[in-house]
VMD Tcl script that builds the backbone (N, CA, C; Angstrom):
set m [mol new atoms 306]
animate dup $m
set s [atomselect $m all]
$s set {name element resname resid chain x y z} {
  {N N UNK 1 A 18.304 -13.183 -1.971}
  {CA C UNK 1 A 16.885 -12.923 -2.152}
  {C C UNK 1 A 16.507 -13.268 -3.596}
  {N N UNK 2 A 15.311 -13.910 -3.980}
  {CA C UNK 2 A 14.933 -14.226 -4.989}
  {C C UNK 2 A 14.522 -13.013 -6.162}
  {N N UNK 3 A 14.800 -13.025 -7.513}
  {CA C UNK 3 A 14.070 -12.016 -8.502}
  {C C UNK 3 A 12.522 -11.500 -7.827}
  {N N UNK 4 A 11.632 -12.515 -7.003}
  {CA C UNK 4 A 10.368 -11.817 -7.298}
  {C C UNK 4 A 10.645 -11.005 -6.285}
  {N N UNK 5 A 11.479 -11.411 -4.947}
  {CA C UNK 5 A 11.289 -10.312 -3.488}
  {C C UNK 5 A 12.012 -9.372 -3.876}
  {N N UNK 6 A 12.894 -9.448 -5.124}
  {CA C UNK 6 A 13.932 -8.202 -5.270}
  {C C UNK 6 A 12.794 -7.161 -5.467}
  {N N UNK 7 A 12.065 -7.617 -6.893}
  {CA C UNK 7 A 11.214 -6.800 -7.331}
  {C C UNK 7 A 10.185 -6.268 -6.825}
  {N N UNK 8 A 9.788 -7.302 -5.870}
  {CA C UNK 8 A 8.301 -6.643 -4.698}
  {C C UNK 8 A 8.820 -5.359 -3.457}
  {N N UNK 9 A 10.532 -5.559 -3.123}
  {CA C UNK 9 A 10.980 -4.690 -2.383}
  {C C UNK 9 A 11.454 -3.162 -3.253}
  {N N UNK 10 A 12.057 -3.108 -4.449}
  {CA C UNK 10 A 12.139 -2.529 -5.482}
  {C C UNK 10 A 10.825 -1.325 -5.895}
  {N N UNK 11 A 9.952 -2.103 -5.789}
  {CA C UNK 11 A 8.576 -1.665 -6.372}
  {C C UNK 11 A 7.993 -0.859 -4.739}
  {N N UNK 12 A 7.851 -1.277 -3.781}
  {CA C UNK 12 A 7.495 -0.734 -2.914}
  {C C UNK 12 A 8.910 0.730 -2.351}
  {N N UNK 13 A 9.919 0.363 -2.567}
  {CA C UNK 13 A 10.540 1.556 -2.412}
  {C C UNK 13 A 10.120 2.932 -3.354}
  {N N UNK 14 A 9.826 2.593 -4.394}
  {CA C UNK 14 A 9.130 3.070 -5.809}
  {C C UNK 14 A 8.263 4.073 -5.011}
  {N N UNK 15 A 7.513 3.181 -4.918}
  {CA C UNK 15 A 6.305 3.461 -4.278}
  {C C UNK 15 A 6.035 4.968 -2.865}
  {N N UNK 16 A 6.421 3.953 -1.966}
  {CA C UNK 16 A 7.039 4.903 -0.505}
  {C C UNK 16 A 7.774 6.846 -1.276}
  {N N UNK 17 A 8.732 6.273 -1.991}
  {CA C UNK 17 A 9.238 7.814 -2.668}
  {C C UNK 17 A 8.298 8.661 -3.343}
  {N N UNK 18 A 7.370 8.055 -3.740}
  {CA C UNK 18 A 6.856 8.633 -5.011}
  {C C UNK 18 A 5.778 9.382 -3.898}
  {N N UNK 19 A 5.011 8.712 -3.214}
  {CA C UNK 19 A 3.877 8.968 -2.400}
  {C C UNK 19 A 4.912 9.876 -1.064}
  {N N UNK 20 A 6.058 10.206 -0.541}
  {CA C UNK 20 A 6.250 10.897 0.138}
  {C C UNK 20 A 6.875 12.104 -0.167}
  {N N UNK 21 A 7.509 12.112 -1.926}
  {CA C UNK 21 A 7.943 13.032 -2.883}
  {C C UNK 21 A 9.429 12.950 -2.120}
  {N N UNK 22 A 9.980 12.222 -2.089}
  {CA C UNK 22 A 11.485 12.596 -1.645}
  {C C UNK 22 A 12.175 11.003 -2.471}
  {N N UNK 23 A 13.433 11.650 -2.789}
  {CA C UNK 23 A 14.026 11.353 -3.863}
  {C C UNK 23 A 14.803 9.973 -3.132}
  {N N UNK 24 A 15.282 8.386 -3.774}
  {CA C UNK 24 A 15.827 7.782 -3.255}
  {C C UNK 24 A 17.020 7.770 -3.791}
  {N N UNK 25 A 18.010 6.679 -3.792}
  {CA C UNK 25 A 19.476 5.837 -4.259}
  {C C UNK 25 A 19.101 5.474 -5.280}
  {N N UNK 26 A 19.701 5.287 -6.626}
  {CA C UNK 26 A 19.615 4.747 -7.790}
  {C C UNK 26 A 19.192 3.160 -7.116}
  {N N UNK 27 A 18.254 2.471 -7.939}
  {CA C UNK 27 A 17.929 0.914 -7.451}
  {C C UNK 27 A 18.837 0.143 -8.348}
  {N N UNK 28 A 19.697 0.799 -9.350}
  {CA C UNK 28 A 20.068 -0.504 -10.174}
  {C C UNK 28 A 20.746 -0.911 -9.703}
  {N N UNK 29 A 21.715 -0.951 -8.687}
  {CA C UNK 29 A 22.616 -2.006 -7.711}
  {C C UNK 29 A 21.121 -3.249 -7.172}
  {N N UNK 30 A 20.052 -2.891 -6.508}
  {CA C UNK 30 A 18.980 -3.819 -6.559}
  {C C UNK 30 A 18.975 -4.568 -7.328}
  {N N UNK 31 A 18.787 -4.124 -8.428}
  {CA C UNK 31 A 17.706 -5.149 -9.315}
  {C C UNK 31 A 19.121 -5.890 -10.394}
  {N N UNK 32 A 20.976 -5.532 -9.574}
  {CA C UNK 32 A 21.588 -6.675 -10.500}
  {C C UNK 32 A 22.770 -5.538 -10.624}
  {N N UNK 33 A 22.945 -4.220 -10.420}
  {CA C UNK 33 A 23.806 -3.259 -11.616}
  {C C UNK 33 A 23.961 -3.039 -12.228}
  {N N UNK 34 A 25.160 -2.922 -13.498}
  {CA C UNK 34 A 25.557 -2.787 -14.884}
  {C C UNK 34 A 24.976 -4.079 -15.712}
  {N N UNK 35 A 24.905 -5.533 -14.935}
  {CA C UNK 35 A 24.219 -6.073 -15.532}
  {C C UNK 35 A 22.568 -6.376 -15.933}
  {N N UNK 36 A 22.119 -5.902 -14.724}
  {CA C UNK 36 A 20.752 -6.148 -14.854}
  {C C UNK 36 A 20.045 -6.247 -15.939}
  {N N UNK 37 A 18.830 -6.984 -16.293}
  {CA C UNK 37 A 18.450 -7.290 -17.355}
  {C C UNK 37 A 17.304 -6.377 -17.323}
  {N N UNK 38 A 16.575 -5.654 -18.495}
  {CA C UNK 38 A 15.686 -4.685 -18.548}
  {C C UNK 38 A 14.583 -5.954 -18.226}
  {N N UNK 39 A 14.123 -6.947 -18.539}
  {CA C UNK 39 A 12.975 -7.736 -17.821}
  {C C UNK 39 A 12.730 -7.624 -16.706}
  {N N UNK 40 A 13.592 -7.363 -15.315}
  {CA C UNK 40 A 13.321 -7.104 -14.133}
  {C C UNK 40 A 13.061 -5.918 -14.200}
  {N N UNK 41 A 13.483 -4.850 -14.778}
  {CA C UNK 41 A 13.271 -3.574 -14.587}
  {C C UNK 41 A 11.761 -3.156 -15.243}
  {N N UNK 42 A 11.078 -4.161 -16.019}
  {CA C UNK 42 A 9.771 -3.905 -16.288}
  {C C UNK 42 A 8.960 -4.586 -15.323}
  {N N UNK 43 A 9.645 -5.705 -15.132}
  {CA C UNK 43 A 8.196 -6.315 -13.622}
  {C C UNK 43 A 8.514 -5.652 -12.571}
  {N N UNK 44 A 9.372 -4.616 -12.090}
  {CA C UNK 44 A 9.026 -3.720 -11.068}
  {C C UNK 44 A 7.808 -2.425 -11.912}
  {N N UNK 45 A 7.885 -2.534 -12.875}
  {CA C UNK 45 A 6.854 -1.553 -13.747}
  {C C UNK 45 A 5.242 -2.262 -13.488}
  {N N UNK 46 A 5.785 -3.481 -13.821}
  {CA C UNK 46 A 4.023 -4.056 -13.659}
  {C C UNK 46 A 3.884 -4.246 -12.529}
  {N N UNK 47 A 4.761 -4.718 -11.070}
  {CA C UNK 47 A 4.059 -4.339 -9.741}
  {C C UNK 47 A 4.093 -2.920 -9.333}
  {N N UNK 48 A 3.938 -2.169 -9.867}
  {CA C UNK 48 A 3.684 -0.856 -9.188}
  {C C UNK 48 A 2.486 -0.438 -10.381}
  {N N UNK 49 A 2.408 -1.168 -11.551}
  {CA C UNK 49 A 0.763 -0.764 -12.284}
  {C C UNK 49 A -0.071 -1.444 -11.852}
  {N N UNK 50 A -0.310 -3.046 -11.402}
  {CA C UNK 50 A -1.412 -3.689 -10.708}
  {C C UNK 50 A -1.539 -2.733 -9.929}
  {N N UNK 51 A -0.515 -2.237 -9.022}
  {CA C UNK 51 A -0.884 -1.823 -7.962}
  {C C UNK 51 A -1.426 -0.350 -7.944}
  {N N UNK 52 A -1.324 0.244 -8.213}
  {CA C UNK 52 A -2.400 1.287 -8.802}
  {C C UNK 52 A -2.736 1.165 -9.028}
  {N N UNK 53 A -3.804 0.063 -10.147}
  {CA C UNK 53 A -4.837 -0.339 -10.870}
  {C C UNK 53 A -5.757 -0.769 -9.877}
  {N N UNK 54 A -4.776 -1.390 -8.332}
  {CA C UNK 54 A -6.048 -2.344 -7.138}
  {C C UNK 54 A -5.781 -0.773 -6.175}
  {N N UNK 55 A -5.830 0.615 -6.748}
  {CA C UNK 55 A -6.067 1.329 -6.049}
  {C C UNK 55 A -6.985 2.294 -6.709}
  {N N UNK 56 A -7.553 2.250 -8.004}
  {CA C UNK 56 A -8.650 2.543 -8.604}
  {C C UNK 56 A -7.723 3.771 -9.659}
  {N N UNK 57 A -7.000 3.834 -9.442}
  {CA C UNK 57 A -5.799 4.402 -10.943}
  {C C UNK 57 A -6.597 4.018 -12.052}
  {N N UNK 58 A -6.913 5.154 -13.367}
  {CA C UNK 58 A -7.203 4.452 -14.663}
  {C C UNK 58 A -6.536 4.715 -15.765}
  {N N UNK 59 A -5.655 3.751 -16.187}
  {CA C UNK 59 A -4.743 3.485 -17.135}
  {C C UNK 59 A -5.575 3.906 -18.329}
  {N N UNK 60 A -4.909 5.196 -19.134}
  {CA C UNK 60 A -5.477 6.036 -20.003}
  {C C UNK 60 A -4.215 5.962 -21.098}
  {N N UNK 61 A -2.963 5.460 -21.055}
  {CA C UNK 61 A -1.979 5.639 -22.290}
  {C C UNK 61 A -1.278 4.973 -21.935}
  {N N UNK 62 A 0.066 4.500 -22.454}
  {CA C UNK 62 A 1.140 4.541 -22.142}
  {C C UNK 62 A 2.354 5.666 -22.942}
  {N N UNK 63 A 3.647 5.340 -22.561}
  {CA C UNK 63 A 4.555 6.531 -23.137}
  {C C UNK 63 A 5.710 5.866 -23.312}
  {N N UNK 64 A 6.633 6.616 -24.330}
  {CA C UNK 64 A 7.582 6.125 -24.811}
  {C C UNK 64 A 8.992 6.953 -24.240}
  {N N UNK 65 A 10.151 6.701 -23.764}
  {CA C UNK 65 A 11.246 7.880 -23.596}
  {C C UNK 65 A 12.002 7.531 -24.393}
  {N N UNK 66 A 13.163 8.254 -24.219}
  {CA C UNK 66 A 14.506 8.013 -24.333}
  {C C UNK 66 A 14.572 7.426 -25.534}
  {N N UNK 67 A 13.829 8.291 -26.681}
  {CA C UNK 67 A 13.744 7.855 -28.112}
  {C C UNK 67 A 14.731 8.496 -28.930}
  {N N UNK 68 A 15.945 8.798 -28.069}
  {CA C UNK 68 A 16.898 9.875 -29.286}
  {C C UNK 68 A 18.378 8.680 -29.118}
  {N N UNK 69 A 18.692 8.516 -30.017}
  {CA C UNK 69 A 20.052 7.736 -29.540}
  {C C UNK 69 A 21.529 8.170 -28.943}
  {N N UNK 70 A 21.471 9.922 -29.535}
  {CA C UNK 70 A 22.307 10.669 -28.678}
  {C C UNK 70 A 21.784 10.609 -26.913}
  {N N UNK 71 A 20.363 10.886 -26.724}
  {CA C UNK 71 A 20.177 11.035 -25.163}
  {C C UNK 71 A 20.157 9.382 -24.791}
  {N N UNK 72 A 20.043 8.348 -25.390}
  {CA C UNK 72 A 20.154 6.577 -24.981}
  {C C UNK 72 A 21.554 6.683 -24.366}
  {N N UNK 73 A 22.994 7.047 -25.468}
  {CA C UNK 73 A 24.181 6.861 -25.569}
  {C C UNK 73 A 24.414 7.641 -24.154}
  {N N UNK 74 A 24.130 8.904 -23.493}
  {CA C UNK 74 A 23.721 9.828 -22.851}
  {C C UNK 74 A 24.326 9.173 -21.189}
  {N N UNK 75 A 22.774 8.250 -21.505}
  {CA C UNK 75 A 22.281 7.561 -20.481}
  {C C UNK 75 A 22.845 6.284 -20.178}
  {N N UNK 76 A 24.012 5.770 -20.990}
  {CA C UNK 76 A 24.181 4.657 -20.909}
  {C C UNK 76 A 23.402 3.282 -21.039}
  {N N UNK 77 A 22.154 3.776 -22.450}
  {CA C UNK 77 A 21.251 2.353 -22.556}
  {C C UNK 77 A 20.764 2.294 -23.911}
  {N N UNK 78 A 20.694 1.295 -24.460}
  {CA C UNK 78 A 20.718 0.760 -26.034}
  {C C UNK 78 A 19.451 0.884 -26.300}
  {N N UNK 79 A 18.206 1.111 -25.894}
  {CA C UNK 79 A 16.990 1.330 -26.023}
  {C C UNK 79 A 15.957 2.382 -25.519}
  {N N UNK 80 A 14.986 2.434 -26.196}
  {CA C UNK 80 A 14.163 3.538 -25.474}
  {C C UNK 80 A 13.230 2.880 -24.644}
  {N N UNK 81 A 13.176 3.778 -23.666}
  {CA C UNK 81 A 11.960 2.814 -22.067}
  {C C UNK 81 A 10.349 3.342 -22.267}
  {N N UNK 82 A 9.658 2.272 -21.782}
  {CA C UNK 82 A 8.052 2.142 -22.320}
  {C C UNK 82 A 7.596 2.527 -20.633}
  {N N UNK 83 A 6.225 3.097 -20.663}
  {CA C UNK 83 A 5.818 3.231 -19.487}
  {C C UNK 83 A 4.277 3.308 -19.577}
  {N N UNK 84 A 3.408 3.487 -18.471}
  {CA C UNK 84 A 2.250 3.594 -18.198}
  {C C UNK 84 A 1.676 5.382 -18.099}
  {N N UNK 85 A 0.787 5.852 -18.438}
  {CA C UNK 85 A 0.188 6.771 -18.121}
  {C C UNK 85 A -1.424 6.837 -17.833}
  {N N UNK 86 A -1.235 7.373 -16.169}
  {CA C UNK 86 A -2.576 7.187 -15.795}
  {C C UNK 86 A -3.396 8.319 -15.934}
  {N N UNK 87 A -4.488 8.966 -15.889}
  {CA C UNK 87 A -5.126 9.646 -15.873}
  {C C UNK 87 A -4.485 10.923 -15.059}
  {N N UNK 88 A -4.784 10.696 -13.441}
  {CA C UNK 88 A -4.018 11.670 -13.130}
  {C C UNK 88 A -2.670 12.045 -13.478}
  {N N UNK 89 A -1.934 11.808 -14.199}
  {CA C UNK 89 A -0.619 12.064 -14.940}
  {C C UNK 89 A -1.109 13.277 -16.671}
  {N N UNK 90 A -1.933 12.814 -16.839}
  {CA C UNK 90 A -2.402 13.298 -18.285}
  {C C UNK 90 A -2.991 15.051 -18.091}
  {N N UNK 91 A -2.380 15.697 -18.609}
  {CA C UNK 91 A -2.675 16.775 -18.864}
  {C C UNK 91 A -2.786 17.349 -19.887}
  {N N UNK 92 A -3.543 18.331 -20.218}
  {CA C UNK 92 A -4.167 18.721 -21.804}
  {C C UNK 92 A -3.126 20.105 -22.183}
  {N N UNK 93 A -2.968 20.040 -23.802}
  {CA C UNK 93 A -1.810 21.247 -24.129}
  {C C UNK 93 A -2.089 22.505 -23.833}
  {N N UNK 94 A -1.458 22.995 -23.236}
  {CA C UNK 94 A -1.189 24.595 -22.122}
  {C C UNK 94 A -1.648 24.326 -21.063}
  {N N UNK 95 A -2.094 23.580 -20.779}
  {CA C UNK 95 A -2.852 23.097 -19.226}
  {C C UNK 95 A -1.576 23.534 -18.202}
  {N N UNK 96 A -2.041 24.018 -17.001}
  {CA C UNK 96 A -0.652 24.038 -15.772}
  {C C UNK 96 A -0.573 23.275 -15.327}
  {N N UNK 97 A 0.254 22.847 -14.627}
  {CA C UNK 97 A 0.796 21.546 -14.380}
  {C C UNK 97 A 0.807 21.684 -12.687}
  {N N UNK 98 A 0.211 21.563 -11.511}
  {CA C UNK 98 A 0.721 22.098 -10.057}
  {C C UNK 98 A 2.513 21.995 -10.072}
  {N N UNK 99 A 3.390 22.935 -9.363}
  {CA C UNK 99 A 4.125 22.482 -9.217}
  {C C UNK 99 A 4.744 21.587 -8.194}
  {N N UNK 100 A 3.724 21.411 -7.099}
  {CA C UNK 100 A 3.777 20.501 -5.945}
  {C C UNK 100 A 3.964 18.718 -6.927}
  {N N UNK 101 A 3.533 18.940 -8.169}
  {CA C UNK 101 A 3.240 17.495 -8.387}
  {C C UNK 101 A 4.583 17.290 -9.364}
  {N N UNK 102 A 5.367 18.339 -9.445}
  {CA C UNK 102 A 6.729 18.172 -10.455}
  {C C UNK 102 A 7.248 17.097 -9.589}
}
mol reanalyze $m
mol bondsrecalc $m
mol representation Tube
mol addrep $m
């Protein structure tokens, strides 16, 4: 299968979990394993942000993780990961959080 169907099947599994709240298989055997290159692992990031974006999602931030090099080393990854934050994700300080949406 080609990089883009990896990533369009990748991104829709994403997807399916997130919207039914049940947890999947690690994808990095998908998108390559131990080798995989973090470039695929961001264009499954940007097909699942168009795609909220062509579902009226409004991209209000993005966010930074995995900025400590003890928790990188942790995790087994040389960098910290960038992400999107949409509106409904954004919550204000002391705000509750539902826990249906943990």
């Amino acid at each position: 299968m080609s990089n883009s169907g990896v990533v369009e099947l990748v991104a829709q599994a994403l997807r399916t979990a997130e919207f039914s709240r049940t947890a999947i298989a690690a994808i990095r055997s998908e998108l390559g394993g131990e080798s995989a290159d973090v470039d695929i692992a961001y264009a499954v990031q940007e097909v699942n942000t168009q795609h909220a974006l062509s579902e009226g999602r409004r991209l209000v931030g993005r966010k930074i993780g995995l900025t400590s090099k003890v928790v990188q080393t942790q995790l087994g990854v040389d960098q910290p990961d960038f992400g999107m934050l949409f509106a409904d994700m954004a919550y204000g300080d002391g705000e509750a959080i539902p826990a249906g949406l943990l």
